[in-house]
C-alpha positions as CSV (number, residue, x, y, z in Angstrom):
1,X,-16.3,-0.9,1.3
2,X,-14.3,0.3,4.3
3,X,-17.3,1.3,6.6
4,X,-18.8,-2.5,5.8
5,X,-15.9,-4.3,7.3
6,X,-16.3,-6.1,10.1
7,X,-14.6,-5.3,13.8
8,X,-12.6,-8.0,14.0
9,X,-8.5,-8.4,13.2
10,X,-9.3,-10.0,9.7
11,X,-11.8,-6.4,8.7
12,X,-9.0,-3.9,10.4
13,X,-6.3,-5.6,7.9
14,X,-8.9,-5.4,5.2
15,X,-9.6,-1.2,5.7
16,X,-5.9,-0.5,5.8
17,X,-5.1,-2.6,3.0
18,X,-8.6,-0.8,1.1
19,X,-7.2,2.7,2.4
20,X,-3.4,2.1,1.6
21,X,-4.6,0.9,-2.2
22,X,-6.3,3.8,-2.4
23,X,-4.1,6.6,-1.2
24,X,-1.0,4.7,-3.5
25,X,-2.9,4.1,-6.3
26,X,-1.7,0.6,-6.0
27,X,-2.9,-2.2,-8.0
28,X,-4.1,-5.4,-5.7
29,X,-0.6,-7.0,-7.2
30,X,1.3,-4.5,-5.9
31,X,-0.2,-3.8,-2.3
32,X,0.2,-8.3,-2.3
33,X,4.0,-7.6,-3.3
34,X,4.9,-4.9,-0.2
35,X,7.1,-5.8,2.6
36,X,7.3,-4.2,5.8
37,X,10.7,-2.7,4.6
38,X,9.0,-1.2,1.8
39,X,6.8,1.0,4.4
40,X,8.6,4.2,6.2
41,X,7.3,6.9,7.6
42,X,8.5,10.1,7.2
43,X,9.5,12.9,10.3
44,X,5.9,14.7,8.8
45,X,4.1,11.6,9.4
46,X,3.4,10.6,6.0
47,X,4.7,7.2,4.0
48,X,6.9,6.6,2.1
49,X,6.6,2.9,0.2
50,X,8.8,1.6,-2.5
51,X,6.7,-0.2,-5.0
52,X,9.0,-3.0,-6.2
53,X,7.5,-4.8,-9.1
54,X,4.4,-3.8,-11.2
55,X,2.9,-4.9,-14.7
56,X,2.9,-1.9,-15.8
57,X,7.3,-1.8,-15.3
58,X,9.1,-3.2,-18.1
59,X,12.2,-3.0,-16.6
60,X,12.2,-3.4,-13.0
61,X,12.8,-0.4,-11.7
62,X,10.3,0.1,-9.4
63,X,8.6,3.2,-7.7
64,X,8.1,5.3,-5.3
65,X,4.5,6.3,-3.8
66,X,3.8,8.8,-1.0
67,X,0.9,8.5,1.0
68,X,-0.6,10.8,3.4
């Protein structure tokens, strides 16, 4: 799916939203849900995003994901 995008700003959005879902194991509710102050890299150069709200959470308190 990510090699069939197309080169333009719309396909580069779509790969790192495909590639970001993937590495997080995030749900397409979830990726929707992110803010940009939800996304910070780490002095190793990997992510660290705080997944606020999911189905799956009963009770709100969110999660943390790592991505490489």
């Amino acid at each position: 799916m990510i090699a069939g995008q197309p080169e333009t700003l719309t396909g580069i959005r779509n790969r790192a939203l495909f590639s970001l879902g993937y590495d997080l194991l995030a749900s397409r509710s979830e990726l929707v849900g992110l803010k940009t102050t939800d996304i910070q890299f780490t002095n190793c150069g990997t992510l660290k995003v705080t997944i606020r709200k999911s189905k799956t959470d009963q009770y709100g308190r969110g999660r943390l994901a790592l991505g490489s």
